[in-house]
C-alpha positions as CSV (number, residue, x, y, z in Angstrom):
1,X,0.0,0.0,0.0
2,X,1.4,3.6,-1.1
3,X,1.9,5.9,1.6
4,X,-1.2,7.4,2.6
5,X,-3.2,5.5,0.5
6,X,-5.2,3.5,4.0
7,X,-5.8,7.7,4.9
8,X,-7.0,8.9,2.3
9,X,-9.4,5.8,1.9
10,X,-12.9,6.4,1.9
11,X,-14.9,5.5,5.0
12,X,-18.2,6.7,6.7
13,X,-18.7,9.0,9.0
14,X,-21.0,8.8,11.9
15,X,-20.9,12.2,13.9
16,X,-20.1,12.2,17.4
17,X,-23.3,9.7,18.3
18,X,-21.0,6.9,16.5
19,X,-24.2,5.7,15.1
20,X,-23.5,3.5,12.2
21,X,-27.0,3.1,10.5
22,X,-27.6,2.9,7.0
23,X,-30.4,1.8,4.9
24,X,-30.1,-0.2,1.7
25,X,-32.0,-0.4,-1.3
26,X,-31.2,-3.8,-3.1
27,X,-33.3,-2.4,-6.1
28,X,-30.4,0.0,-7.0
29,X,-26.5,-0.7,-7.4
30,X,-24.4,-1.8,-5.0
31,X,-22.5,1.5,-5.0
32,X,-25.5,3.3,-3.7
33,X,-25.2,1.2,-0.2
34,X,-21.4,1.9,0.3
35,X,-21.4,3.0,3.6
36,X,-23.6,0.2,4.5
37,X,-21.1,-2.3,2.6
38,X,-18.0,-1.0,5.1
39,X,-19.9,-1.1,8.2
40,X,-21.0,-4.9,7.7
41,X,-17.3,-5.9,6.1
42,X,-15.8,-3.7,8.9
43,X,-18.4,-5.5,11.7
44,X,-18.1,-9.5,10.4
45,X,-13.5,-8.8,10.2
46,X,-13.9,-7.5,14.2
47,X,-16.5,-10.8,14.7
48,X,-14.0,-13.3,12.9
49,X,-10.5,-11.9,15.1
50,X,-12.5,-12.3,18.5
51,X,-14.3,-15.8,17.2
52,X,-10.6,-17.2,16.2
53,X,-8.9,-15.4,19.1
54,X,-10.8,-17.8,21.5
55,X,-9.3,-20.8,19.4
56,X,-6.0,-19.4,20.0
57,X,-5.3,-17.3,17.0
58,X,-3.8,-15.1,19.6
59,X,-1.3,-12.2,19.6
60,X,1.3,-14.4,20.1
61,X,0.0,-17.0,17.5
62,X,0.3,-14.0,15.0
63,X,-3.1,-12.9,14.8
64,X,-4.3,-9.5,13.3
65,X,-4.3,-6.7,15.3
66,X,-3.7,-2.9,15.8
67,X,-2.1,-3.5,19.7
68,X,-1.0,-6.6,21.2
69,X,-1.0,-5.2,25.1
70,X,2.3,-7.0,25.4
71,X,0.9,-10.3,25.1
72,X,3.6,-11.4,22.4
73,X,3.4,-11.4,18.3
74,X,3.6,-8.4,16.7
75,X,1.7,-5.0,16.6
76,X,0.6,-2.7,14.3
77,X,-0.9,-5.2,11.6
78,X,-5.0,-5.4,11.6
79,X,-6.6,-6.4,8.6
80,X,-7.3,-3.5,5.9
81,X,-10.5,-4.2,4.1
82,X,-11.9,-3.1,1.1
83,X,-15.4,-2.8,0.4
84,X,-16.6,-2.6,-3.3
85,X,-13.0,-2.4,-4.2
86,X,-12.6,-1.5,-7.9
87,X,-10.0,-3.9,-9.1
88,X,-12.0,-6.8,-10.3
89,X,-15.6,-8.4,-10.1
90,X,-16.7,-11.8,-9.3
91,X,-14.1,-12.5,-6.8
92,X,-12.4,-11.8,-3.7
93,X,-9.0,-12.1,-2.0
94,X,-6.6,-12.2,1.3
95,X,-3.2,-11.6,1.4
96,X,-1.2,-12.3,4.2
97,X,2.0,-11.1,4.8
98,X,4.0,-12.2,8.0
99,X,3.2,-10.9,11.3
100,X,3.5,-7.1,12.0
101,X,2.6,-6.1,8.3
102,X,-1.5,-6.0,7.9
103,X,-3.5,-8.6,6.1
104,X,-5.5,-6.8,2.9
105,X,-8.8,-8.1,1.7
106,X,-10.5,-7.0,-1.0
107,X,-13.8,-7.4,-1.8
108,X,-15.6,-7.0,-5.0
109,X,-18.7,-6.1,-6.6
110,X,-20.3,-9.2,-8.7
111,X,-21.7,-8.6,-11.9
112,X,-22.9,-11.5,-12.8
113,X,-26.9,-10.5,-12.4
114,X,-28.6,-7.6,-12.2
115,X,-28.8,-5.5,-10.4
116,X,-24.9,-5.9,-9.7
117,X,-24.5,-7.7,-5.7
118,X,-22.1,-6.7,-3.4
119,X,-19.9,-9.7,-1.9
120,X,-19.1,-7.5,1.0
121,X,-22.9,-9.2,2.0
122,X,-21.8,-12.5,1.7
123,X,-20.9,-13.0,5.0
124,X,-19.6,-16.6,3.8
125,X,-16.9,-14.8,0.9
126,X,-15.6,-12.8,4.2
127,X,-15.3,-15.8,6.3
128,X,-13.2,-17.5,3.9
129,X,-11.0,-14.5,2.6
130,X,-10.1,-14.4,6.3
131,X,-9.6,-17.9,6.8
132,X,-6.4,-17.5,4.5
133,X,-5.2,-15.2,6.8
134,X,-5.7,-17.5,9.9
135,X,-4.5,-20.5,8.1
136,X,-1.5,-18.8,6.5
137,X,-0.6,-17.5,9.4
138,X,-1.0,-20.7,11.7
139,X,0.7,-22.8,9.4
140,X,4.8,-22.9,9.4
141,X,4.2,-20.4,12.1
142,X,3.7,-16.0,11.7
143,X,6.5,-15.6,10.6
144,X,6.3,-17.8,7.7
145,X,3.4,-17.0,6.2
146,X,4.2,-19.0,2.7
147,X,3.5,-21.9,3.3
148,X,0.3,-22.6,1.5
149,X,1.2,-21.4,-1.7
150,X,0.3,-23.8,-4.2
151,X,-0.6,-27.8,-4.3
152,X,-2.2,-29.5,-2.0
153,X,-1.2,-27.3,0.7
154,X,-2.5,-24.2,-1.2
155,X,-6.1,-26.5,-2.2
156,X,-6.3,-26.9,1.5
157,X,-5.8,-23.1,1.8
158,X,-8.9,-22.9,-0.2
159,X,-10.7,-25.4,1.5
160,X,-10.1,-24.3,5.2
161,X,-12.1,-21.1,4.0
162,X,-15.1,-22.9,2.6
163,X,-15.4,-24.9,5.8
164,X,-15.7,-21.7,8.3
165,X,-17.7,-20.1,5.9
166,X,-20.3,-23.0,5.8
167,X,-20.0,-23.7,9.3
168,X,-19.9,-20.5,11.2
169,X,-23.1,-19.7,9.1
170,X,-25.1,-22.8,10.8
171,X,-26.8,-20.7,13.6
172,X,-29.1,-23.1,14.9
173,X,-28.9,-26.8,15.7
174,X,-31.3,-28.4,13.2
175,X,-29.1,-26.1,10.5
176,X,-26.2,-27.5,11.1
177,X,-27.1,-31.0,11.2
178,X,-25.9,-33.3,8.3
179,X,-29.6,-33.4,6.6
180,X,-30.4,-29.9,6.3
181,X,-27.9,-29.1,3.2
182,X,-26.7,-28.7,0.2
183,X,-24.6,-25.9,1.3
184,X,-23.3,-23.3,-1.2
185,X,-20.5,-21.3,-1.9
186,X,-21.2,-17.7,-2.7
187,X,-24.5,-18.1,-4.4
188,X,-26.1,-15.0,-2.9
189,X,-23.3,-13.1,-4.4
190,X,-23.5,-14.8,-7.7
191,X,-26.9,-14.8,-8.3
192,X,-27.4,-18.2,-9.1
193,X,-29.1,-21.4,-7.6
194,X,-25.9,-23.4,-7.3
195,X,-23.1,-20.8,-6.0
196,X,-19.3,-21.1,-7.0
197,X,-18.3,-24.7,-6.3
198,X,-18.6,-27.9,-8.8
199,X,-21.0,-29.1,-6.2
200,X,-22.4,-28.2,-2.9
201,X,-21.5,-29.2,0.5
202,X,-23.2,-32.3,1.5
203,X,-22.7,-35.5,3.2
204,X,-24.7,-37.1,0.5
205,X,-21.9,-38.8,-2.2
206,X,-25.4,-38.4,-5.2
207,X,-24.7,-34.9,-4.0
208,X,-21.1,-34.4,-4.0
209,X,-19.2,-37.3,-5.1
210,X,-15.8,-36.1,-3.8
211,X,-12.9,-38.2,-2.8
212,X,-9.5,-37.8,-2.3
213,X,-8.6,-39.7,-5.8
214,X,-10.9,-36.9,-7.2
215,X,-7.0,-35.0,-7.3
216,X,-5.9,-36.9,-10.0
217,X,-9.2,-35.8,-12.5
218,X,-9.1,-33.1,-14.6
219,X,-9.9,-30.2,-13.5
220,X,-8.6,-30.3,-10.1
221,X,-5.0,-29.0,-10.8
222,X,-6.1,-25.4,-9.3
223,X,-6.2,-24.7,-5.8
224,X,-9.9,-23.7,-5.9
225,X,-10.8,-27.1,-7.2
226,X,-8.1,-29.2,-5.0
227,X,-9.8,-27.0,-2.0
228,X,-13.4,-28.2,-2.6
229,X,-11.9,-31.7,-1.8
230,X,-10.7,-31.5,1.0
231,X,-13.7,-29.2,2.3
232,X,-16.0,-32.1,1.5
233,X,-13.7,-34.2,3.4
234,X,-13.2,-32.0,6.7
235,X,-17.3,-31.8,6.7
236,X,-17.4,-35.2,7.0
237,X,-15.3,-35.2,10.5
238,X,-17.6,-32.0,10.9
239,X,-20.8,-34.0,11.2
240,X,-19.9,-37.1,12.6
241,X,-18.7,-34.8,16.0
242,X,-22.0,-33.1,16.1
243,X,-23.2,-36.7,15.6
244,X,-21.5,-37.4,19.1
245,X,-21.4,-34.3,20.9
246,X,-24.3,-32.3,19.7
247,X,-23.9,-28.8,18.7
248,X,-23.9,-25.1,20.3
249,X,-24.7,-22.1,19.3
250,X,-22.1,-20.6,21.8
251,X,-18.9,-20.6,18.7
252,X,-16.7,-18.8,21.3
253,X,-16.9,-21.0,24.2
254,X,-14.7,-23.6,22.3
255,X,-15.8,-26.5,23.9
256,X,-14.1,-29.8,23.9
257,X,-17.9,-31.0,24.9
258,X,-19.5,-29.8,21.7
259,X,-18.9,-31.4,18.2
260,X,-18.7,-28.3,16.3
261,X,-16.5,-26.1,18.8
262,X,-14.3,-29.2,19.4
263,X,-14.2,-29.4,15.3
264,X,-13.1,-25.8,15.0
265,X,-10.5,-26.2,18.4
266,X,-8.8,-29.5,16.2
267,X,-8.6,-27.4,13.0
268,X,-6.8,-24.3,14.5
269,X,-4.6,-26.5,16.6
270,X,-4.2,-29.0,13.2
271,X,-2.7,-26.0,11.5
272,X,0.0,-24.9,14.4
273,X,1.0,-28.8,13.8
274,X,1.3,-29.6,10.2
275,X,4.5,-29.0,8.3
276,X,4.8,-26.0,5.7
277,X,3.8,-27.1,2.4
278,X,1.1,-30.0,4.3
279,X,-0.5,-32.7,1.8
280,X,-3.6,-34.0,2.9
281,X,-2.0,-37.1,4.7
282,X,0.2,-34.1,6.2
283,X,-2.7,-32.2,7.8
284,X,-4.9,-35.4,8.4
285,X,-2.2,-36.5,10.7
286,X,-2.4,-33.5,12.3
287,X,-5.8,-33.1,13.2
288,X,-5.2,-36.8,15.0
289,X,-2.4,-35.6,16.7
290,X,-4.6,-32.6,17.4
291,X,-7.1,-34.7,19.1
292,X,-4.6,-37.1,20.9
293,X,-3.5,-34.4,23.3
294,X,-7.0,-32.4,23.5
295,X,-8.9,-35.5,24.3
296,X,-7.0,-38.5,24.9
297,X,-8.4,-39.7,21.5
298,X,-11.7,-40.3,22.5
299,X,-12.8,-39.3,19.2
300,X,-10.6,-40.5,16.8
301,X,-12.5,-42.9,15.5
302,X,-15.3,-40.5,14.7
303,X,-12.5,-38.7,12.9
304,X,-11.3,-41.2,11.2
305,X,-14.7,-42.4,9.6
306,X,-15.1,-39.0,8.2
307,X,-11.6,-38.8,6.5
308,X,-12.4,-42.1,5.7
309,X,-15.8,-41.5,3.8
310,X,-14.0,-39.5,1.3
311,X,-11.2,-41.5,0.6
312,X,-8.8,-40.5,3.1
313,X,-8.7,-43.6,5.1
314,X,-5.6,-45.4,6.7
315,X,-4.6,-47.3,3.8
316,X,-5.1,-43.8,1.3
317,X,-2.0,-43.5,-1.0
318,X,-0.3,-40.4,-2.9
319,X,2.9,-41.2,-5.1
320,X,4.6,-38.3,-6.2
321,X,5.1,-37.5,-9.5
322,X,7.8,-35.9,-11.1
323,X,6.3,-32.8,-11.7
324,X,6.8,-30.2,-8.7
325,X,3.2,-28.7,-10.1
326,X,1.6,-31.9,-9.0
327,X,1.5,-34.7,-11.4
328,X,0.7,-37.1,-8.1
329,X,-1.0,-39.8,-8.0
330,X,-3.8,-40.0,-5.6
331,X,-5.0,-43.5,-4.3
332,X,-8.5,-43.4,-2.1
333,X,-8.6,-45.6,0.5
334,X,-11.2,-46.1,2.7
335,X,-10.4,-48.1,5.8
336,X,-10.4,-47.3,9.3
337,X,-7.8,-48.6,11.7
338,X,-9.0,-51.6,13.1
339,X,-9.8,-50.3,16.6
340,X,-12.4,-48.1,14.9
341,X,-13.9,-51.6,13.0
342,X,-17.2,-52.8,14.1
């Protein structure tokens, strides 16, 4: 960012009363709503820092955020958002630097129907552009905030985001559980009836076949595609905790007692343990490891029929190719160590 670009930046203004209330017309383009757009993208960044900072995505773990109060990390780096920003349509992005420079999303308008929709509304798109900011951060430490830059590690980059933005969104019990789906990616934003993904998120294979093997078709060389995979297969662990914990609405208590918050604890703490550049075996492994020292591995056979579902069982295979752009081989397997047989 130029020098004084972030101050000369437009933002609204509230008076003294610091009332932030506007009204929006959905009728008209998105542009006419600006102020409204910044408030919410401004409001749903603060949400995500204090819902991840209770996961331990501290000051210390690198997180993003203006002062540390002397609690480790480094200062001075919260996330600069864009609302509406004018580069591009139909998309959205994260970068994130290492700790003590600031994260930058932009968000973009979508053109795709009209009247134009604003992402910044998408409260799913925001989720995930964060998410590469917590999981590139987390990963290889904050310092080292590269290693998730193409490959499987970079698909997983992708997926992490897809899986907070489809589960922080389930705000009630009954939405969350495994039959209320499909879920979509981004189709408010798109304006269509199927969102962004090749498929929707669903525990139903009719409904999205993925599997790990899926890696090898073509089509999935991109990190968007490699990350829907391995979304599919983290929703699978997902459900079958809910399945034996139940669900809460309270996100931030991060409960080991609740399926969901223990799901979200075993991600966060999954990424501090995986190596830079994870595969999918890589960050599997990590997640049990994850679980081993939170809970003793009480629920790590729950965990291992979801990886298991979706090819990613004990006996699943990846020979590497020769190619450093990923010419692997993927192999699905779909056992479960025998302790976890009936």
């Amino acid at each position: 960012m130029k020098e004084g670009e972030l101050s000369s930046a437009y933002r609204p203004r509230s008076g003294h009363k610091l009332h932030f209330h506007y009204d929006i017309d959905f009728a008209k383009n998105p542009k006419s709503y600006l102020d409204a757009s910044i408030t919410q993208l401004f409001y749903t960044n603060n949400a995500l820092h204090d819902l991840f900072y209770a996961y331990g995505f501290t000051e210390n773990a690198g997180n993003f955020q203006a002062d540390n109060f002397g609690r480790g990390g480094v200062a001075g780096d919260p996330v600069i958002a864009f609302a509406q920003d004018g580069s591009g349509y139909n998309n959205a992005n994260f970068a994130t630097p290492p700790d003590g420079k600031n994260g930058k999303m932009r968000m973009y308008v979508w053109n795709t129907v009209v009247p134009n929709r604003d992402g910044d509304l998408e409260n799913g798109i925001v989720i995930h552009e964060f998410g590469h900011g917590v999981s590139n951060r987390l990963t290889g430490g904050p310092h080292n905030s590269g290693c998730l830059a193409w490959g499987e590690s970079g698909g997983m980059g992708e997926g992490w985001g897809d899986v907070w933005a489809t589960i922080f969104r389930h705000r009630t019990a009954d939405r969350a559980h495994r039959d209320y789906g499909p879920w979509h990616m981004g189709k408010y934003a798109n304006g269509g009836s199927t969102g962004i993904r090749k498929y929707p998120y669903s525990p139903d294979v009719d409904v999205n076949p993925s599997t790990y093997s899926f890696l090898n078709h073509q089509g999935y060389w991109g990190v968007h595609a490699k990350g829907e995979v391995w979304a599919a297969i983290l929703l699978e662990v997902y459900w079958n905790l809910i399945d034996e914990l139940g669900w809460t609405s309270d996100w931030k208590s991060a409960s080991v007692d609740k399926g969901n918050t223990l799901f979200n604890q075993l991600i966060v703490d999954g990424l501090t343990m995986q190596p830079c550049r994870p595969t999918f075996l890589d960050a599997r492994s990590a997640i049990l490891q994850a679980e081993a020292v939170l809970t003793g591995g009480k629920h790590a056979c729950a965990i291992w029929r979801g990886f298991a579902k979706r090819g990613l069982g004990v006996d699943a295979q990846r020979i590497p190719g020769k190619n450093p752009w990923d010419d692997d081989n993927r192999i699905d397997g779909f056992s479960v160590p025998e302790e976890c047989r009936p």
